[in-house]
C-alpha positions in Angstrom: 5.8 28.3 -8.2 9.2 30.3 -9.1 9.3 31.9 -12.0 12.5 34.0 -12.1 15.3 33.4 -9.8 18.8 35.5 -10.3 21.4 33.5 -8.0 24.2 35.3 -7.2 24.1 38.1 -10.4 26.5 40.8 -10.6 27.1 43.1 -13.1 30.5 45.5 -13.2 31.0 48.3 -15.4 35.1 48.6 -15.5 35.7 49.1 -11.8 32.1 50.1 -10.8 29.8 47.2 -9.4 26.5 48.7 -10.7 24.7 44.9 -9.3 26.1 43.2 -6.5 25.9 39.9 -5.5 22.0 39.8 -6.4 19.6 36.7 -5.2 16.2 37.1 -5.7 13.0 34.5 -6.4 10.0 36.1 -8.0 6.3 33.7 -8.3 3.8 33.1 -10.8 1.6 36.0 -10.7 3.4 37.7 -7.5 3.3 41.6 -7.4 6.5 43.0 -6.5 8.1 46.3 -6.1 12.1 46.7 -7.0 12.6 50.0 -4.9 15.9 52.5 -4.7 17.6 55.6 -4.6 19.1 56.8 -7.8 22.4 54.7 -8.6 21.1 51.8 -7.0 21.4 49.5 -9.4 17.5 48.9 -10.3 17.8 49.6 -13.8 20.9 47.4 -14.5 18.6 44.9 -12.7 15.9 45.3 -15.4 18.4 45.1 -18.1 20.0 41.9 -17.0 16.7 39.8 -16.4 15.2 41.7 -19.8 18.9 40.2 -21.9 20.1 43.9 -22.7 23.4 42.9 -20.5 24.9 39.6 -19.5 26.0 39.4 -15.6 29.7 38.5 -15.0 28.8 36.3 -12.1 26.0 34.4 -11.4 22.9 32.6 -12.9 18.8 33.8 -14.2 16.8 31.0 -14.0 13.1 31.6 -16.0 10.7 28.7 -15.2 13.8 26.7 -14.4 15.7 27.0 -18.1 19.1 28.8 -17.9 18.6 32.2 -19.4 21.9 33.9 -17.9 22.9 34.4 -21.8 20.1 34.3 -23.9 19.5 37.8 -26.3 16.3 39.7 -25.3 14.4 38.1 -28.7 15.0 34.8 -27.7 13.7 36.2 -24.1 10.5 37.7 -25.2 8.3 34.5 -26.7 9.4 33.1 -23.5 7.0 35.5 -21.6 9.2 38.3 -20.4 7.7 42.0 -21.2 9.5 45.1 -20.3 8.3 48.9 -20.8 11.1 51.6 -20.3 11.2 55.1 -18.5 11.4 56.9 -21.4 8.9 55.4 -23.7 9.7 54.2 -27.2 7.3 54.2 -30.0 7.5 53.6 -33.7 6.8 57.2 -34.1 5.2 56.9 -37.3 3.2 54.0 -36.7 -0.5 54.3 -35.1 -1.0 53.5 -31.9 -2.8 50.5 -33.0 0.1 49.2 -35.1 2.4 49.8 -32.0 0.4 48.0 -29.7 0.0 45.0 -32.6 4.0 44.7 -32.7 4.2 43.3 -29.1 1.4 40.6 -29.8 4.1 39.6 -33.2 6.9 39.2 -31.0 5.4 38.1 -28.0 4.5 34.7 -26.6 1.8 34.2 -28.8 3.3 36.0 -31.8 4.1 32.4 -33.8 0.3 31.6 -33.6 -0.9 34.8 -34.4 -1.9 36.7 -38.4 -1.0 40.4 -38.4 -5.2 40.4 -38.5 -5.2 38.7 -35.2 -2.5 40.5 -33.7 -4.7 44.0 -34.4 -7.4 42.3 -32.8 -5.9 41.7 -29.6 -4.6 45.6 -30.1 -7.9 46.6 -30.1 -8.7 45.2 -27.3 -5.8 46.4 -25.4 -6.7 49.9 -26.6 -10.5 50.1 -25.2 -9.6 48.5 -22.3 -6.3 51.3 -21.6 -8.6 54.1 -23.1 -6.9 55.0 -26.0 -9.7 54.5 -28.2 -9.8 58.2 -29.4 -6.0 57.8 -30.3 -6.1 54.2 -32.3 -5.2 56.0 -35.7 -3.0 58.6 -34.4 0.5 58.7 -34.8 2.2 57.2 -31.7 5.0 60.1 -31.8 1.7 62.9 -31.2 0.7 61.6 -28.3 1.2 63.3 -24.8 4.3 61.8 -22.7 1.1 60.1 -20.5 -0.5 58.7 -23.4 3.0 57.3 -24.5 3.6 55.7 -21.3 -0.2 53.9 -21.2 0.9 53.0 -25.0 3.7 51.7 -23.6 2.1 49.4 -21.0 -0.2 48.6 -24.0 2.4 47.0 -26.5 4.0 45.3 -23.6 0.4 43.6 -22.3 0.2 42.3 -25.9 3.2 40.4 -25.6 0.7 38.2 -22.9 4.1 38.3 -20.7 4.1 35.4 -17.8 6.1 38.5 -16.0 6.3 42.3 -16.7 8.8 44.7 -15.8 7.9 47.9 -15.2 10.4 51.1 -15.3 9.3 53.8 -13.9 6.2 53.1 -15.9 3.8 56.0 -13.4 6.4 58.4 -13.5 4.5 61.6 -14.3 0.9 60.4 -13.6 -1.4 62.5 -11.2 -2.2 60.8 -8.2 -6.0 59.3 -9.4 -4.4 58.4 -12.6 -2.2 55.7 -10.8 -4.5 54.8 -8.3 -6.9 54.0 -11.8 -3.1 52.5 -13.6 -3.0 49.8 -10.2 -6.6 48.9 -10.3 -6.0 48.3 -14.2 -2.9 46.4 -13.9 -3.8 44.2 -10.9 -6.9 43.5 -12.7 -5.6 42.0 -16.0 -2.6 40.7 -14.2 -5.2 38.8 -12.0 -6.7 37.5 -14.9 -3.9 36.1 -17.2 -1.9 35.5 -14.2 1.0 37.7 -15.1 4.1 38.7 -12.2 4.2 42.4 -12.2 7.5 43.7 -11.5 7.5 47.8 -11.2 10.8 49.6 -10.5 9.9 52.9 -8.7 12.2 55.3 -7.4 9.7 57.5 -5.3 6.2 57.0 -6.1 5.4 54.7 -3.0 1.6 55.3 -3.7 1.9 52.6 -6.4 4.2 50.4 -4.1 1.6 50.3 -1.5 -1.2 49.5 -3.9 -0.2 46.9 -5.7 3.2 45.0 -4.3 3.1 42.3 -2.3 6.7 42.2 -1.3 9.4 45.0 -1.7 13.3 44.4 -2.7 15.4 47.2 -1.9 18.4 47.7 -3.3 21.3 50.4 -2.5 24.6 50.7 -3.8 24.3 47.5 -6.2 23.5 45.0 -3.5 20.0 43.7 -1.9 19.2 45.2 1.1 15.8 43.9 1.9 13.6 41.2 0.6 10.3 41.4 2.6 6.6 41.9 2.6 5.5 45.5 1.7 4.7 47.1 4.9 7.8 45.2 7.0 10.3 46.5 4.2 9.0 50.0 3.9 9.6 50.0 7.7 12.2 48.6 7.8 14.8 51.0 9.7 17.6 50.4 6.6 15.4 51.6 4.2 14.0 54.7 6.2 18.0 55.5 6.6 18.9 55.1 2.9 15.9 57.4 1.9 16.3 59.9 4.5 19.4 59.5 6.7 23.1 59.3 6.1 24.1 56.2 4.6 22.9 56.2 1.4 20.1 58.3 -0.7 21.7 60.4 -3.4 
């Protein structure tokens, strides 16, 4: 079953095209990898189907109901999750109280007491490790621990899909390989779409996505199962030859 489609989506920033043309169909529960060089357009991506811009052109369809124009709040009960690059936690808060803030304004947050929304916090904690950090403040934590933190407020939100920036950037090799397991796990479970936007960490790409979308200069290049888009010969060429990369 489709769960997001973008028809058509482009997005201009005065006279640069930073998204191009963009059609795309994502399924419950699909694993998919959103893969580019730097200026490719994969973070304008993110923002539009997250509600931090509005496309010029074109339609975003989430379980068939127009969201082309919809804020990000109105976007978030709905079932879509995002974490960012650069994480960004109430600093003051504990970990546990950032975690609890996605399960408030997430799908469920309507049905659930601040008591309930620590509950499923907790459980988000154990289960990410983080159990020696629950009463820390978020802003002492190590840029890794951030980033699971991250991950951990957005699982909250139970998202129908997540989008994920850059969210193993930084993470030693057996950490992601532990990150995939996790996330395919728990995605598996509560039949969430992963989305994850990686610029370079392939390792991640190859253990969890089940199709690849390449995009370079804006537009969509490829739109293919893993292995056949990794090889295919545009994408070797834009990572390593002359007409594209940085």
């Amino acid at each position: 079953m489709t769960l997001l489609q973008l028809d058509n989506v482009t997005k201009r920033f005065g006279g640069l095209v930073a998204v191009d043309g963009v059609s795309l169909e994502i399924d419950t529960g699909q694993f998919v990898g959103i893969v580019g060089p730097n200026g490719s357009g994969k973070t304008t991506l993110f923002n539009l189907i997250s509600g931090v811009f509005f496309p010029e052109e074109g339609h975003i369809l989430f379980e068939d109901t127009d969201i082309t124009r919809m804020p990000p709040f109105k976007r978030a009960p709905l079932g879509i999750g995002r974490t960012f690059q650069i994480p960004r936690p109430f600093s003051s808060e504990t970990v546990r109280e950032n975690i609890a803030v996605g399960a408030m304004f997430g799908r469920m947050g309507k049905e659930l007491s601040v008591d309930a929304s620590m509950e499923v916090a907790d459980q988000l904690i154990e289960r990410l490790d983080l159990t020696a950090h629950r009463d820390k403040a978020a802003g002492t934590l190590t840029p890794i621990e951030k980033k699971m933190l991250e991950i951990g407020r957005a699982l909250a939100m139970k998202p129908k899909i997540l989008l994920m920036d850059e969210a193993m950037a930084g993470m030693h090799p057996s950490d992601i390989d532990q990150m995939v397991a996790f996330l395919k796990q728990i995605a598996g479970e509560e039949n969430i779409a992963l989305v994850a936007m990686v610029e370079h960490i392939m390792r991640a790409v190859l253990g969890m996505a089940e199709k690849v979308i390449v995009l370079h200069q804006g537009a969509k290049l490829v739109d293919a199962p893993t292995q056949e888009a990794l090889n295919d010969p545009r994408v070797v060429e834009v990572y390593l030859g002359g007409a594209g990369g940085k």
